[in-house]
C-alpha positions in Angstrom: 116.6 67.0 134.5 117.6 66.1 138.0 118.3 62.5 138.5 118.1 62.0 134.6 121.4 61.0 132.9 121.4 63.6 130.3 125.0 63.6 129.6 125.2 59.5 129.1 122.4 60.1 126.7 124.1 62.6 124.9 127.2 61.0 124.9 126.2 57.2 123.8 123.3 58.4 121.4 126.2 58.7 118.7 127.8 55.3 119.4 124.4 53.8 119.4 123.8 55.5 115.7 127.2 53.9 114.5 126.2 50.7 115.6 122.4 51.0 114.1 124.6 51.8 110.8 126.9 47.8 111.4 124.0 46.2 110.7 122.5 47.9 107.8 122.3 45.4 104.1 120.8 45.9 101.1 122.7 47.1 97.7 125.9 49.8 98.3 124.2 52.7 97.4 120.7 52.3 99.7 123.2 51.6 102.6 124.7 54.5 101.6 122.3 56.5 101.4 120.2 55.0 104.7 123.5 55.6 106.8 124.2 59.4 105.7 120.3 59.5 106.7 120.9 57.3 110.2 124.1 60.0 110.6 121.9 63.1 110.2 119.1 62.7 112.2 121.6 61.0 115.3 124.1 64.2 115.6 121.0 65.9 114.9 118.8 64.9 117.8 121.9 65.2 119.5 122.4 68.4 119.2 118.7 69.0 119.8 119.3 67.2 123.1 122.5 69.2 123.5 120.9 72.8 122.6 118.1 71.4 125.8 121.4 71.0 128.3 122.1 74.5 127.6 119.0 75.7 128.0 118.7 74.0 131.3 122.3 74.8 132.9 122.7 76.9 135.8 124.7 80.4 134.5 124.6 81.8 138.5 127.1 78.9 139.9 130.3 77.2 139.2 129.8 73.7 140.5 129.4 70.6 138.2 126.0 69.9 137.2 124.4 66.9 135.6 126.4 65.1 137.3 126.6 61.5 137.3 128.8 59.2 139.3 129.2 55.0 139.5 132.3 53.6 140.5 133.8 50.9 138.6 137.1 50.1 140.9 137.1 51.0 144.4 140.4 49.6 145.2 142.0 52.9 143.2 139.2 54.8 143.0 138.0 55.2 139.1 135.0 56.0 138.2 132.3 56.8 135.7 132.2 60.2 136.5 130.2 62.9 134.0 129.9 66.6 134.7 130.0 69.8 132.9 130.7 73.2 134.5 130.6 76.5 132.1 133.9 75.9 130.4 133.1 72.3 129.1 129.2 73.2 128.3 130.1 75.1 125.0 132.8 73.1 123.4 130.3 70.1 123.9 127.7 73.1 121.8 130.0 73.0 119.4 130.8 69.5 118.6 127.0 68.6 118.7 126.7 71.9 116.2 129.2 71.3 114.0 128.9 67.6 113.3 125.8 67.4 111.3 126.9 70.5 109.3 129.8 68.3 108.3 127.5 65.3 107.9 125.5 67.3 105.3 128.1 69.3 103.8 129.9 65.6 102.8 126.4 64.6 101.6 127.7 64.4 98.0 131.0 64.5 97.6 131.6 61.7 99.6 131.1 58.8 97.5 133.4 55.7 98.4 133.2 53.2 101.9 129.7 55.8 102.9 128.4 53.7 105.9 131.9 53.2 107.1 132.6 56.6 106.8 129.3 58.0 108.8 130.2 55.5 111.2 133.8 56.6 112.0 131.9 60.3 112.3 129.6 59.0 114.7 132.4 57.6 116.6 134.2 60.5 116.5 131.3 62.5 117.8 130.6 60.1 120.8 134.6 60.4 122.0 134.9 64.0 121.9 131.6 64.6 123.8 133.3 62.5 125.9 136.3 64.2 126.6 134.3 67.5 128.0 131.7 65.5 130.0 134.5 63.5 132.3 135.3 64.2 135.7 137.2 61.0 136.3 141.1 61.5 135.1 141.4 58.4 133.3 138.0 58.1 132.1 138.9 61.4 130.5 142.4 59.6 128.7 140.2 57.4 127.4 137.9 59.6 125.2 140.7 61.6 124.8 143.0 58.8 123.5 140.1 57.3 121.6 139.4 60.2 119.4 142.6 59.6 117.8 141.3 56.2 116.3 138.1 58.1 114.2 140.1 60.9 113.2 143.1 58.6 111.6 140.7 56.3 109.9 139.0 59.7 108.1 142.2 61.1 107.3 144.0 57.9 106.0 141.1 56.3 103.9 139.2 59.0 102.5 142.0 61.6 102.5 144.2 62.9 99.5 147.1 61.3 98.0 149.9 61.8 101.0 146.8 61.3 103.8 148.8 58.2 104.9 151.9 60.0 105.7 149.6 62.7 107.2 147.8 60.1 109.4 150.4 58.5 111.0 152.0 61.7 111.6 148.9 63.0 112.9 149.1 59.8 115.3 152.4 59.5 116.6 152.8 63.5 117.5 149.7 63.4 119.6 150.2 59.6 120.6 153.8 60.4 122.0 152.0 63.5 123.9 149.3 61.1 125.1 151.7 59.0 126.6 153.0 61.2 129.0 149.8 62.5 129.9 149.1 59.0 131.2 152.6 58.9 133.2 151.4 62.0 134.7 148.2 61.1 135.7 149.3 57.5 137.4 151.7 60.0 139.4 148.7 62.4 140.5 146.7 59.4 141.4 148.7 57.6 143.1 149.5 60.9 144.6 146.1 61.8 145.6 144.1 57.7 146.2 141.9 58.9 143.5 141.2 59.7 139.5 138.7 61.7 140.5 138.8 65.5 138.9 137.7 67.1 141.7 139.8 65.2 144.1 142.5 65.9 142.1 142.0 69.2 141.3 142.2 70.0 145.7 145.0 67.6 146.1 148.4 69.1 147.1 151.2 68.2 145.0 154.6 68.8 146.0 156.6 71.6 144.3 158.8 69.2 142.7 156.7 66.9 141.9 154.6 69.5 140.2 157.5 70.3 137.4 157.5 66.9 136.1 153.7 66.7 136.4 153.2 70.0 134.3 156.1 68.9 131.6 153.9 65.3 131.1 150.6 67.2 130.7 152.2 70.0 128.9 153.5 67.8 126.1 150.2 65.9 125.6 147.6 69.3 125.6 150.7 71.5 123.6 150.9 69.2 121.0 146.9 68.9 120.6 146.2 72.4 120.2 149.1 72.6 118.5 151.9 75.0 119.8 154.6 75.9 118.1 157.4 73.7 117.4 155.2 70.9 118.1 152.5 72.3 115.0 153.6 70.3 112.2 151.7 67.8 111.9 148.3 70.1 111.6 148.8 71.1 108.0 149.3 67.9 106.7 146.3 66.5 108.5 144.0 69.5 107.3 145.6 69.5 103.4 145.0 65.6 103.5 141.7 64.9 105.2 138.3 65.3 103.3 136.6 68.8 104.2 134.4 67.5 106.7 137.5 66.2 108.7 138.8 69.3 108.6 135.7 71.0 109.6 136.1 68.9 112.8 139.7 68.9 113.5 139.5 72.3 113.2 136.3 73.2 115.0 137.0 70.7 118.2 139.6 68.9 118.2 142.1 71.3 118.4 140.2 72.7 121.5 141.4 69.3 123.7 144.3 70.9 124.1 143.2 74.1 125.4 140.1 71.9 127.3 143.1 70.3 128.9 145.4 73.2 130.2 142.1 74.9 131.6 140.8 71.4 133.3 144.5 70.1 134.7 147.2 72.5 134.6 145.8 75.6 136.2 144.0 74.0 138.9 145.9 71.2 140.1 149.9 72.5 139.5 149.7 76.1 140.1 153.2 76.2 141.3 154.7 75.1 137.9 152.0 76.6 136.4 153.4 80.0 137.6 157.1 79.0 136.9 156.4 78.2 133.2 154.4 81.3 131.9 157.1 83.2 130.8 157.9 80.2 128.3 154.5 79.9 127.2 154.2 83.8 126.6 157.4 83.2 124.2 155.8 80.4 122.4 152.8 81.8 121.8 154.3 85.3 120.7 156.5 83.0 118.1 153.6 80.8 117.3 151.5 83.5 116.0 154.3 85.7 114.4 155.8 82.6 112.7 152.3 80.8 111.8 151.6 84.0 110.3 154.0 84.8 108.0 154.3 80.8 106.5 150.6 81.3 106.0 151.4 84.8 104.5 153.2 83.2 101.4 150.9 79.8 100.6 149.1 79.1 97.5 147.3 75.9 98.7 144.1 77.5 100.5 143.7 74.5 102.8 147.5 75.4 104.3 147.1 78.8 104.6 143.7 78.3 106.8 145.8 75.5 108.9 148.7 77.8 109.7 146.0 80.6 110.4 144.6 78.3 113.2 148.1 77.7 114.8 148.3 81.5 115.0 144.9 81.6 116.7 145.6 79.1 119.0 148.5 81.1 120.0 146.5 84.0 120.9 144.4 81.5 123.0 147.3 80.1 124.5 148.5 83.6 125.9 144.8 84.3 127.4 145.1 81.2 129.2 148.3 81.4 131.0 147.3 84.8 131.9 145.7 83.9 134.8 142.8 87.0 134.3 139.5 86.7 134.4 139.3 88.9 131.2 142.4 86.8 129.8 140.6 83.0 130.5 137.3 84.6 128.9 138.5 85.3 126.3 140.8 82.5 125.2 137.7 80.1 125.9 135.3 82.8 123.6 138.4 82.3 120.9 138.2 79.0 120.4 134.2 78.9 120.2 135.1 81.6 117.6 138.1 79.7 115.8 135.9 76.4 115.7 132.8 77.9 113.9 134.9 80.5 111.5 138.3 78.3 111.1 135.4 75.4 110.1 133.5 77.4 107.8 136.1 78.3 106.3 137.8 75.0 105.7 133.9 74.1 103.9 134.5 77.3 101.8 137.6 75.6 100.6 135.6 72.5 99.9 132.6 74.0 97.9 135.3 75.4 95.3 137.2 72.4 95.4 134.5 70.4 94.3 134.0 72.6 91.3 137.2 73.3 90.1 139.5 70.5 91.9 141.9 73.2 93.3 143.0 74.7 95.8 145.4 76.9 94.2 144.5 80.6 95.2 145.8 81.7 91.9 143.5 79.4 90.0 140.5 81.4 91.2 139.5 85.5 91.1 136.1 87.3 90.7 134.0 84.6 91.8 131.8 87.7 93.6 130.4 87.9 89.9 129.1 84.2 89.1 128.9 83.3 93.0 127.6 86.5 94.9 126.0 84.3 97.6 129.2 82.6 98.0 131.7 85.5 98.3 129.5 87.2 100.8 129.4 84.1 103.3 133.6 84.3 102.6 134.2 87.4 103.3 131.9 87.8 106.5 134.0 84.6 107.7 137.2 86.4 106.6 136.1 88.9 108.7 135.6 87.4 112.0 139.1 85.5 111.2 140.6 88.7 111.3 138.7 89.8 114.4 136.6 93.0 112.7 134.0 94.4 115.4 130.6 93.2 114.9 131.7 89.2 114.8 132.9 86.7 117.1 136.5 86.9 116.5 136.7 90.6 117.8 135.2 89.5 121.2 137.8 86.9 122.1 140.8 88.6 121.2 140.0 91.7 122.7 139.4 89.6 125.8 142.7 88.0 125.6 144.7 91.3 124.8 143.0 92.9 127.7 143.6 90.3 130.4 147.2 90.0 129.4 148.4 93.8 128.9 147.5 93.2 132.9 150.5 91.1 133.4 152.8 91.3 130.8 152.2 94.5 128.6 154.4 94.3 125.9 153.6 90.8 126.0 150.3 92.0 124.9 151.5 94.9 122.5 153.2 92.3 120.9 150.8 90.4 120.4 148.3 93.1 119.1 150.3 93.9 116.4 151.5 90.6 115.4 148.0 89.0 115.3 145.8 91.8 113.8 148.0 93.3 111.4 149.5 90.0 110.3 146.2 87.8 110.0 144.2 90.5 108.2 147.2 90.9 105.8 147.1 87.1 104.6 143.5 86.6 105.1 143.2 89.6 103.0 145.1 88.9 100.9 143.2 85.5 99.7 140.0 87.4 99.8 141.4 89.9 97.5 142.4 87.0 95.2 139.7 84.6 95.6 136.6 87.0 95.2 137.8 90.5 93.9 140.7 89.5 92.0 140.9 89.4 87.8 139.3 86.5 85.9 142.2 83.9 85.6 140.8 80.4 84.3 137.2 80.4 82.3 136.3 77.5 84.5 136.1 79.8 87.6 133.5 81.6 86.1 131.3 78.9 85.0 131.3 77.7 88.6 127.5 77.7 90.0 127.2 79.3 93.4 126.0 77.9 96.6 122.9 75.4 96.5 120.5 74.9 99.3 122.0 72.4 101.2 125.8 74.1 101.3 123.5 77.1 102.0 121.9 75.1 104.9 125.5 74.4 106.1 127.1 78.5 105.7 124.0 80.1 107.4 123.6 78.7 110.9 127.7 79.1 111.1 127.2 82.7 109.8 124.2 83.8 112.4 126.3 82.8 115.7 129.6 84.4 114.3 127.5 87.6 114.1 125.3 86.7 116.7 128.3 86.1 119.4 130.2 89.5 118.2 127.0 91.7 118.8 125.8 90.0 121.8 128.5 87.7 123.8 127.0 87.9 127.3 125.1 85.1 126.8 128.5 83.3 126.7 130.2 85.2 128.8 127.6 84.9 131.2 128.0 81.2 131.4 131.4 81.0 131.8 131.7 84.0 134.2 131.1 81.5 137.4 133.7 79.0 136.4 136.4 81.1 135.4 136.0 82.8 138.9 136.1 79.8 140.9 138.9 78.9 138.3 141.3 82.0 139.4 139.8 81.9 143.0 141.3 78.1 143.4 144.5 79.0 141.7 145.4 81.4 144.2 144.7 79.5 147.2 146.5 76.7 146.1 149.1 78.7 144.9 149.5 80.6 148.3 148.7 77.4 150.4 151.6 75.2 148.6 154.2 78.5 149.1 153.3 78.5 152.7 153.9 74.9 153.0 157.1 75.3 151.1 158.2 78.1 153.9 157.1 76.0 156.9 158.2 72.6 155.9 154.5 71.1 156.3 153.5 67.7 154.4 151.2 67.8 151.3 147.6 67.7 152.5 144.5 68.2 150.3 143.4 71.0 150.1 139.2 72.7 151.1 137.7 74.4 148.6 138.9 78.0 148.0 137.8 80.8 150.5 135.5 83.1 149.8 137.9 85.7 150.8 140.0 84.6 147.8 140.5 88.0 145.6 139.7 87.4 142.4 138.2 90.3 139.9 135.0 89.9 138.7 134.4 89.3 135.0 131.0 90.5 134.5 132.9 93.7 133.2 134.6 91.3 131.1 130.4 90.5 129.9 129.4 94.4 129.3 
């Protein structure tokens, strides 16, 4: 693929299908039904195109590949800059993977506005591909920014009855974040001559400057993935927006945030990096406790899954900030895991919904009688939510929980407890109720069970959440590179800033980091 702009292919082949999809006429209903089709086979051949990428990318180094670079203004150096490394190759996976699912999975039940609908899915596919393909800063703000624009328009047309309250929450949380990610990266670039990523990510930035840098970016990526306090506005988007929304906002969007502290924060403010960890270690413990017990006491099934994910995401949050190679592999593993099971999940939600038009736990029980194919798909996805051995979510938390009992062990001990013992008691605790539970309406058992298209939808989910949990070193293989340049660069720009500090020397950008950097090696991490 050398010299072949694979990543601008991959990226614009969405837009390019939303567009096809402006100019479609005819009566409603054979727009409707060309544009679901024009939706399909676009996020399809992307992913096709998308599974190809993987199959071609490097897994032995930790430099960008693909790349692809044209400047646009010299004066201040922005540029159209694509990349991917093995951090940003699998969340790109799993948007390309999970958006046709969600296509199909909406293939019926979404009735009203169709063609507008497929388009603003398109869209949203085109930004958030994006967002991980950028290696120019504000080229990156503005797939990041733009995703917003998709994802309000799907919650506040075809959501439920509060979705505009939920969208324009949903907005101005992450829009308020947004802005001060902008602030902050002026700052860097004016600091640095350049939006460049890479430039930026060698540039030295002062220690002071570095506090107010990290507290801009902070807000933007803390309120995307979402951390605790600033989680709020997640369960109203996921109770309002249509289940393939969710299955998105779940499955990637979420992951920006985490995208974001891995591709800014560590490598380019170390310093305040450092300084901060003990508050993000407090956060996260809180997130996950908290998270846990509100979703311990829901009946609305949506909820309960949307406070689930901000415990997750606290559990990622703690193996980034950790700073091991054990710790970073496995918060990256958890969210590939939280986007395909927290997904699925959100779709099992839907397929009941649409039978019984509730989402009342207590409305359902026995449903492993009249839907056997259904409640086994549930509880293998229940399963890897609560991180049994043998699927996906046992990998990444054992990852995290490993790297950070290095640094901070009752940090970690903490954290064991609170997120096993707590998540399998409410997820448990629905499964119980949803599938094993006593009859409680007639209409539950009458329900049919899966068809072949939802079928379609659960089984490809379902093979890579057991297929990662028996076999991760494909992944972990991938990433390995990355997350040890990753560590390697954060000490030397850690040590070369203290030094600077000590000896009163200007800011100066900073070489790539040494070879002699110490950094342990994560193929253990792989076995």
């Amino acid at each position: 693929m050398d010299g072949f702009p694979i990543l601008s292919l991959i990226t614009f082949l969405p837009l390019v299908g939303a567009i096809l999809m402006m100019f479609l006429k005819g009566k409603e209903h054979d727009v409707a039904l060309r544009a679901k089709q024009i939706a399909l086979l676009v996020s399809g051949l992307t992913f096709v195109l998308v599974f190809g990428l993987m199959l071609n990318f490097d897994p032995h180094t930790a430099e960008f590949q693909f790349v692809e670079k044209k400047v646009w203004f010299t004066s201040i150096g922005i540029s159209y800059h694509m990349g991917i490394d093995g951090i940003s190759l699998f969340f790109i996976v799993l948007s390309a993977f999970l958006t046709p699912i969600a296509i199909l999975f909406s293939w019926h039940s979404m009735t009203k506005r169709v063609r507008e609908f497929m388009i603003a899915f398109l869209l949203l596919e085109f930004l958030l591909i994006g967002t991980f393909c950028a290696l120019d800063a504000i080229l990156f703000y503005i797939f990041f920014e733009g995703g917003l624009i998709p994802m309000f328009i799907i919650i506040g047309v075809w959501g439920g009855p509060d979705r505009i309250y939920a969208a324009y929450k949903f907005v101005l949380y992450t829009l308020f974040g947004s802005v001060l990610m902008l602030l902050a990266f002026i700052a860097m670039i004016m600091k640095a001559g350049s939006s460049d990523i890479q430039v930026l990510m060698d540039t030295q930035f002062p220690s002071h400057m570095q506090t107010w840098l990290w507290l801009g970016l902070f807000a933007s990526f803390a309120i995307k993935i979402p951390m605790w306090p600033v989680h709020t506005w997640l369960p109203a988007a996921h109770v309002e927006a249509p289940t393939a929304g969710s299955v998105i906002l779940a499955g990637v969007l979420m992951k920006m945030g985490g995208y974001g502290f891995l591709r800014f924060m560590l490598p380019m403010i170390p310093e305040a990096t450092e300084y901060f960890t003990p508050l993000i270690f407090l956060l996260s413990l809180i997130a996950f406790i908290y998270t846990s017990l509100v979703a311990l006491v829901q009946h609305d099934m949506k909820k309960m899954i949307a406070y689930s994910s901000v415990a997750h995401m606290g559990i990622v949050t703690l193996g980034i900030f950790s700073l091991t190679p054990q710790g970073l592999q496995g918060a990256i593993f958890q969210m590939m895991s939280h986007g395909l099971v927290s997904g699925a999940l959100f779709m099992a939600v839907g397929v009941v919904y649409d039978r019984l038009h509730t989402r009342d736990i207590d409305s359902y029980g026995n449903l492993a009688k009249n839907m056997p194919f259904y409640s086994t798909v549930f509880v293998i996805l229940m399963l890897g939510s609560v991180a049994l051995p043998g699927t996906s979510g046992f990998i990444g938390e054992v990852l995290v929980l490993v790297g950070t009992f290095k640094i901070a062990p009752f940090v970690a001990t903490i954290a064991a407890f609170g997120a096993l013992l707590l998540g399998a008691t409410y997820m448990l605790r629905l499964a119980r109720k949803l599938v094993f539970g006593p009859k409680v309406h007639d209409n539950a058992a009458l329900m049919s069970d899966l068809d072949l298209r939802e079928k379609i939808c659960f089984v490809p989910i379902v093979l890579v959440v057991l297929w990662l949990g028996v076999a991760p070193s494909y992944f972990l293989d991938r990433t390995a590179p990355t997350v040890d340049h990753l560590i390697a660069h954060y000490h030397t720009k850690l040590e070369q800033g203290r030094m600077m500090e000590a000896e009163g020397a200007p800011e100066s950008v900073l070489s790539q980091p040494s070879a002699e950097a110490k950094v342990e090696p994560t193929t253990e991490a792989g076995e």
